[in-house]
VOGU-3710 file (C-alpha; in Angstrom, 3 decimals, decimal comma):
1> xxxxxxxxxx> 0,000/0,000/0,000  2,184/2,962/-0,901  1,822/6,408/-0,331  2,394/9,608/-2,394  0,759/12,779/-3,824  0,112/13,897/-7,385  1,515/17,443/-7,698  -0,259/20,084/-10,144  -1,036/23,813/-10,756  -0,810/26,006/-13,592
11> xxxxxxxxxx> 2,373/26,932/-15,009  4,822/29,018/-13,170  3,325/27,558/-9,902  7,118/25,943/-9,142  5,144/22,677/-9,636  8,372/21,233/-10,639  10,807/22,848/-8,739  8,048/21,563/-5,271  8,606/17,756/-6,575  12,656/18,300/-6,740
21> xxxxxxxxxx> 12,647/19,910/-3,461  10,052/17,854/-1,285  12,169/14,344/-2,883  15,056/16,114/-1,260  13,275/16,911/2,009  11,404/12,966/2,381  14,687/11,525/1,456  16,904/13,425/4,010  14,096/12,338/6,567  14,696/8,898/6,178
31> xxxxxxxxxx> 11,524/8,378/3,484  12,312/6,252/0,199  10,966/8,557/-2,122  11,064/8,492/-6,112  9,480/10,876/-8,146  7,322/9,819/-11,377  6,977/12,549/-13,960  4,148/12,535/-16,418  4,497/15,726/-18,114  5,374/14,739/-21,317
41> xxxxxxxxxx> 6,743/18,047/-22,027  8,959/18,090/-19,208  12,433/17,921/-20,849  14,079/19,811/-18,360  13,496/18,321/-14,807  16,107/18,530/-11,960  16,016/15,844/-11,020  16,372/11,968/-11,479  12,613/10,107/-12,313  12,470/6,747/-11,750
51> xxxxxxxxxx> 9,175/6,723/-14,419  9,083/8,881/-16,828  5,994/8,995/-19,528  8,636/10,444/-22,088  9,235/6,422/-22,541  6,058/5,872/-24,088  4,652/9,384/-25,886  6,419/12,778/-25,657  4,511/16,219/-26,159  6,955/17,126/-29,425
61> xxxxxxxxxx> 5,493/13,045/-30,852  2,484/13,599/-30,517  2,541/17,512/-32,067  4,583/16,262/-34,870  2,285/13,237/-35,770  -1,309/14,485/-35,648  -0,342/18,490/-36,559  -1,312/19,444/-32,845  -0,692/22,643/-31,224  0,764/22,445/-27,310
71> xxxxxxxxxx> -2,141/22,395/-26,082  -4,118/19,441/-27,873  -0,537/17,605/-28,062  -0,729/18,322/-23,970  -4,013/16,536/-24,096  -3,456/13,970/-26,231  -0,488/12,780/-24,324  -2,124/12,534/-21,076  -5,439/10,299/-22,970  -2,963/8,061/-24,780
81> xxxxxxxxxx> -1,577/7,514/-21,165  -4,963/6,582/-20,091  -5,655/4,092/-22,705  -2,322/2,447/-22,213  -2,310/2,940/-18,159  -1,214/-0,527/-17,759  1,907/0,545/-18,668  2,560/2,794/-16,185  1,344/0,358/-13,579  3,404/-2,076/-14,789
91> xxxxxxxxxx> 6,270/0,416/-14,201  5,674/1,225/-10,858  5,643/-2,505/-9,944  8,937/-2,091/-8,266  7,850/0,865/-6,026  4,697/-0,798/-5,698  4,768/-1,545/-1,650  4,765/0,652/1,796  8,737/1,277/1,522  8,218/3,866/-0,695
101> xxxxxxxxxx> 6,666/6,810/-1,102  5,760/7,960/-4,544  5,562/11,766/-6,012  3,587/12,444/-9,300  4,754/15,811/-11,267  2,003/15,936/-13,576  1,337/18,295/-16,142  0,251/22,205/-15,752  -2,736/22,669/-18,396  -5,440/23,698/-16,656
111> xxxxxxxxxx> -8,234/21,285/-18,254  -7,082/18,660/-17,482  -8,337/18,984/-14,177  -11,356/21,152/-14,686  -13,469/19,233/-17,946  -11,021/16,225/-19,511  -11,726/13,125/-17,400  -8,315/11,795/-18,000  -6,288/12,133/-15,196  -9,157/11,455/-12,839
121> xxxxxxxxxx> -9,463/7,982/-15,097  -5,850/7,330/-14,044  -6,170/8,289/-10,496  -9,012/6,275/-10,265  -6,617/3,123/-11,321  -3,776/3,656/-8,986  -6,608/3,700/-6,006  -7,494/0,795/-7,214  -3,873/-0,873/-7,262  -4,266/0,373/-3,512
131> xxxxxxxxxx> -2,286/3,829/-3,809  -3,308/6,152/-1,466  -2,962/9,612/-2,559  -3,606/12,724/-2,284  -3,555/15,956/-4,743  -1,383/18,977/-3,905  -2,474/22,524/-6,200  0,170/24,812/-6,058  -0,996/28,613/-7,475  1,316/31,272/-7,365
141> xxxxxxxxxx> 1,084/33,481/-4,019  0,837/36,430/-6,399  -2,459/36,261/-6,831  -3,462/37,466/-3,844  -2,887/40,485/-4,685  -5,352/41,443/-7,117  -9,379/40,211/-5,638  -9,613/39,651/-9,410  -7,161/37,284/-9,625  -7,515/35,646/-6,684
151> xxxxxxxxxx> -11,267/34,831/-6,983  -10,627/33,111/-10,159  -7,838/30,862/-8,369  -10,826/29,867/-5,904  -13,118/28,812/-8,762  -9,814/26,681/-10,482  -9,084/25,425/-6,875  -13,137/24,500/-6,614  -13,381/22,852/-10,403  -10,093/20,948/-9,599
161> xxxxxxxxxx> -11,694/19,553/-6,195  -15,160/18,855/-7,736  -13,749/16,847/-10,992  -10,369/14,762/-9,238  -12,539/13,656/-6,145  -9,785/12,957/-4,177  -7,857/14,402/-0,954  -7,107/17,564/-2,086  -4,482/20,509/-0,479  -4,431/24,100/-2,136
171> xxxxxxxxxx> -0,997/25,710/-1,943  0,286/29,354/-2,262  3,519/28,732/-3,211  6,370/31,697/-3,397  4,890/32,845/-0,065  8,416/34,359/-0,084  8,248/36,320/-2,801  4,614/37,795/-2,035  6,458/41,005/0,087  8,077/42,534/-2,649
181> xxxxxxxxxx> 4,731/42,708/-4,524  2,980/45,204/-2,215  0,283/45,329/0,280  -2,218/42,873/0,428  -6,078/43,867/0,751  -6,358/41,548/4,422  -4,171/39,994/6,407  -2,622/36,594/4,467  -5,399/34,587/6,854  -7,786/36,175/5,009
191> xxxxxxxxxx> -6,467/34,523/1,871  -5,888/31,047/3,427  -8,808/30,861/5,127  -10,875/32,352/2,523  -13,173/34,031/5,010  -16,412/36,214/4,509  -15,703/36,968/0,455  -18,310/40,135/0,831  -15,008/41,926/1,988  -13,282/40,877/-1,079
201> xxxxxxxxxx> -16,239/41,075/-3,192  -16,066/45,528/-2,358  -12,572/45,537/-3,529  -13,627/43,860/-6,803  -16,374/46,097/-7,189  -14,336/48,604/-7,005  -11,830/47,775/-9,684  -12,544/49,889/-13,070  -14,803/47,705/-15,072  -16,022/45,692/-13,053
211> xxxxxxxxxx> -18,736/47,416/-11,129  -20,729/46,838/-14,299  -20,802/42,611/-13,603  -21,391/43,223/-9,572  -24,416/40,905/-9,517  -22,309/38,293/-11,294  -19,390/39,012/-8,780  -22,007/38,464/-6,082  -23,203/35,119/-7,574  -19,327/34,099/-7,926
221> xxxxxxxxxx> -18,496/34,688/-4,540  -21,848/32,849/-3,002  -21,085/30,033/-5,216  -17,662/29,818/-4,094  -18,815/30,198/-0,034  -21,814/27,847/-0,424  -19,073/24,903/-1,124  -17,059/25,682/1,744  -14,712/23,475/0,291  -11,520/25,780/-0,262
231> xxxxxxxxxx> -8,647/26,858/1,969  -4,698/27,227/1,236  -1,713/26,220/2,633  1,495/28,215/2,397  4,782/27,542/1,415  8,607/28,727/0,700  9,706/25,806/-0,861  13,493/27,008/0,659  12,218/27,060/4,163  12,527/23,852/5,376
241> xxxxxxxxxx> 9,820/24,569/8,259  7,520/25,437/5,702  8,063/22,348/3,525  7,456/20,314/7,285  3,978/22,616/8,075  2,935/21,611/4,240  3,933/17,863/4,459  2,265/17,506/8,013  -0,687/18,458/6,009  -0,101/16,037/3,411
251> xxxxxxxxxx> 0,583/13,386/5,349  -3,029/13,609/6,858  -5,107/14,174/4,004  -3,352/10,835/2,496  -3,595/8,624/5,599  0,697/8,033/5,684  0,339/9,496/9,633  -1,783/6,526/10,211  0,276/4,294/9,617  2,912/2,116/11,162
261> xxxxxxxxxx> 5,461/3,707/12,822  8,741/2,955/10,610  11,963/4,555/9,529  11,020/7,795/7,535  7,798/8,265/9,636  8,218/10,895/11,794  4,300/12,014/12,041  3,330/11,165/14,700  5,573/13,831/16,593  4,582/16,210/13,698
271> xxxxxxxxxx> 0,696/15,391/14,644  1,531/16,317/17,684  1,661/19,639/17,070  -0,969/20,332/14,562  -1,544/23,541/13,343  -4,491/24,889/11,374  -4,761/27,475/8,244  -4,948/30,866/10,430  -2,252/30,185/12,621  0,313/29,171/9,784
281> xxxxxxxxxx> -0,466/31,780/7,595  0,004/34,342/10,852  3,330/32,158/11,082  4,265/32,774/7,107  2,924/36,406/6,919  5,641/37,304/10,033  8,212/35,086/9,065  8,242/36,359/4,759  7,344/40,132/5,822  3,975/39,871/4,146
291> xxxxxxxxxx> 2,745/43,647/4,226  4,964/44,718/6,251  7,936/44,063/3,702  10,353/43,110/6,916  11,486/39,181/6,848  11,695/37,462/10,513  13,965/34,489/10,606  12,897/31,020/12,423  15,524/32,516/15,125  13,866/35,936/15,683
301> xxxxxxxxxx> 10,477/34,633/16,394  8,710/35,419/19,942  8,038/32,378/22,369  3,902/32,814/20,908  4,944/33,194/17,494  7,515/29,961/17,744  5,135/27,556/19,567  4,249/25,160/16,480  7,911/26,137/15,373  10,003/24,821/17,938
311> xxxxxxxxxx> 8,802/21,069/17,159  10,893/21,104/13,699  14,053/21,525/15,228  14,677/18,136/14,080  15,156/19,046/10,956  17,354/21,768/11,625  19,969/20,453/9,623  18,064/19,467/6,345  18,387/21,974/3,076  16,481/22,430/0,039
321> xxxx> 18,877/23,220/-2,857  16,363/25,220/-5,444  15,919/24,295/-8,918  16,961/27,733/-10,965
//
């Protein structure tokens, strides 16, 4: 019965650059992790796949053979993998028990998890082969700073849910980066959260051109809120606290803290000291300088502010070499 997570998110998430540096992170743990890339367009990983789809169709075949754009080449890839899904089964046969833990870097077009039925097909089969799995988004931290932007990430986030049907974690990644773009509307909570949306729905009204669709933005918003289904994560993918915070999450929504307690599983003690969405976006907003623009380190935290904090200094020692 292994364990893993299927990565995705649109491009320039750092979908790719999150699989190279969580396989760093797992491994230094302890965890036997290999990382199974089925972006066919992915020529350019950093790191070493031990599956790799570009065995059996590549995006530059399949554009080349049938006249296809990216695009319907992306798609096409990803529906020839369904048909011939055996194959990929058969290649994970050697991974294929609880010593290790698998990571999926799957591709970034956007329909593929919001109307083609593709890569839920193919989830659907490694379930069955008794994978248990869970999906991590990663979207761009940026967008929280536009209520334009950032209420369309909560409709892709909902479409994703509502199509895969699977344990599902949204992730603002770059959380790092998200100072140096200016003031946010809220407090990052807000954004994690995603609280009362009537707040965000004033500064969207207020944006030139849109007051004219306000009744639509209304209907977008209550839509969005009647679900209840949406919430984000953060993460620096350099910070190797908030690579733990994320994984802790992980580790819950696919069932891997359930189980026994071997070499590589460590969370139990990182169950131990749960956290929930407000408190580690509080953590991530002091910690990257969100609005404020002035970076804390792990060292320069208070006692409240390091309380879920101090837990992690077991892995004190671990790096995350980025993927440039």
């Amino acid at each position: 019965m292994p364990f893993g997570q299927i990565a995705i998110g649109p491009p320039g998430s750092g979908k790719t650059t999150y699989c190279a540096g969580m396989h760093q992170f797992l491994n230094a743990l302890g965890r036997k992790t290999i990382i199974v890339n089925l972006d066919p367009a992915n020529d350019n990983i950093p790191y070493t796949s031990a599956v790799d789809i570009g065995e059996l169709i590549t995006l530059e075949d399949a554009m080349n053979a049938y006249h296809l754009g990216p695009n319907g080449g992306m798609v096409y890839c990803i529906e020839y993998l369904e048909k011939n899904v055996d194959w990929l089964l058969e290649k994970l046969k050697p991974y294929a028990d609880d010593e290790y833990y698998i990571i999926f870097d799957c591709p970034g077009q956007v329909e593929l998890y919001t109307h083609n039925n593709s890569m839920r097909t193919i989830v659907r089969r490694l379930e069955k082969q008794n994978y248990r799995l869970a999906c991590v988004h990663l979207v761009d931290a940026s967008y929280c700073t536009e209520a334009a932007k950032f209420i369309s990430v909560l409709l892709l986030s909902l479409t994703m849910m509502s199509l895969l049907e699977m344990p599902h974690i949204n992730v603002l990644s770059k959380i790092d980066l998200l100072a140096g773009l200016g003031q946010l509307d809220f407090n990052l909570e807000y954004y994690t959260s995603v609280m009362d949306l009537s707040y965000l729905l004033d500064c969207l009204n207020q944006r030139e051109g849109s007051k004219r669709f306000g009744e639509l933005n209304r209907v977008i918003c209550e839509l969005v809120e009647d679900f209840s289904m949406v919430g984000f994560s953060t993460l620096c993918i350099n910070d190797k606290h908030s690579v733990a915070n994320l994984l802790k999450e992980i580790d819950k929504a696919n069932g891997f803290i359930f189980g026994a307690l071997t070499e590589g599983n460590e969370n139990i003690m990182l169950a131990a000291d749960a956290t929930d969405l407000v408190s580690e976006a509080k953590d991530a907003q002091l910690m990257y300088g969100v609005l404020t623009g002035k970076t804390r380190s792990h060292a320069e935290a208070d006692d409240g502010d390091r309380g879920h904090l101090d837990v992690m200094d077991k892995i004190n020692g671990l790096s995350i070499v980025e993927h440039r």
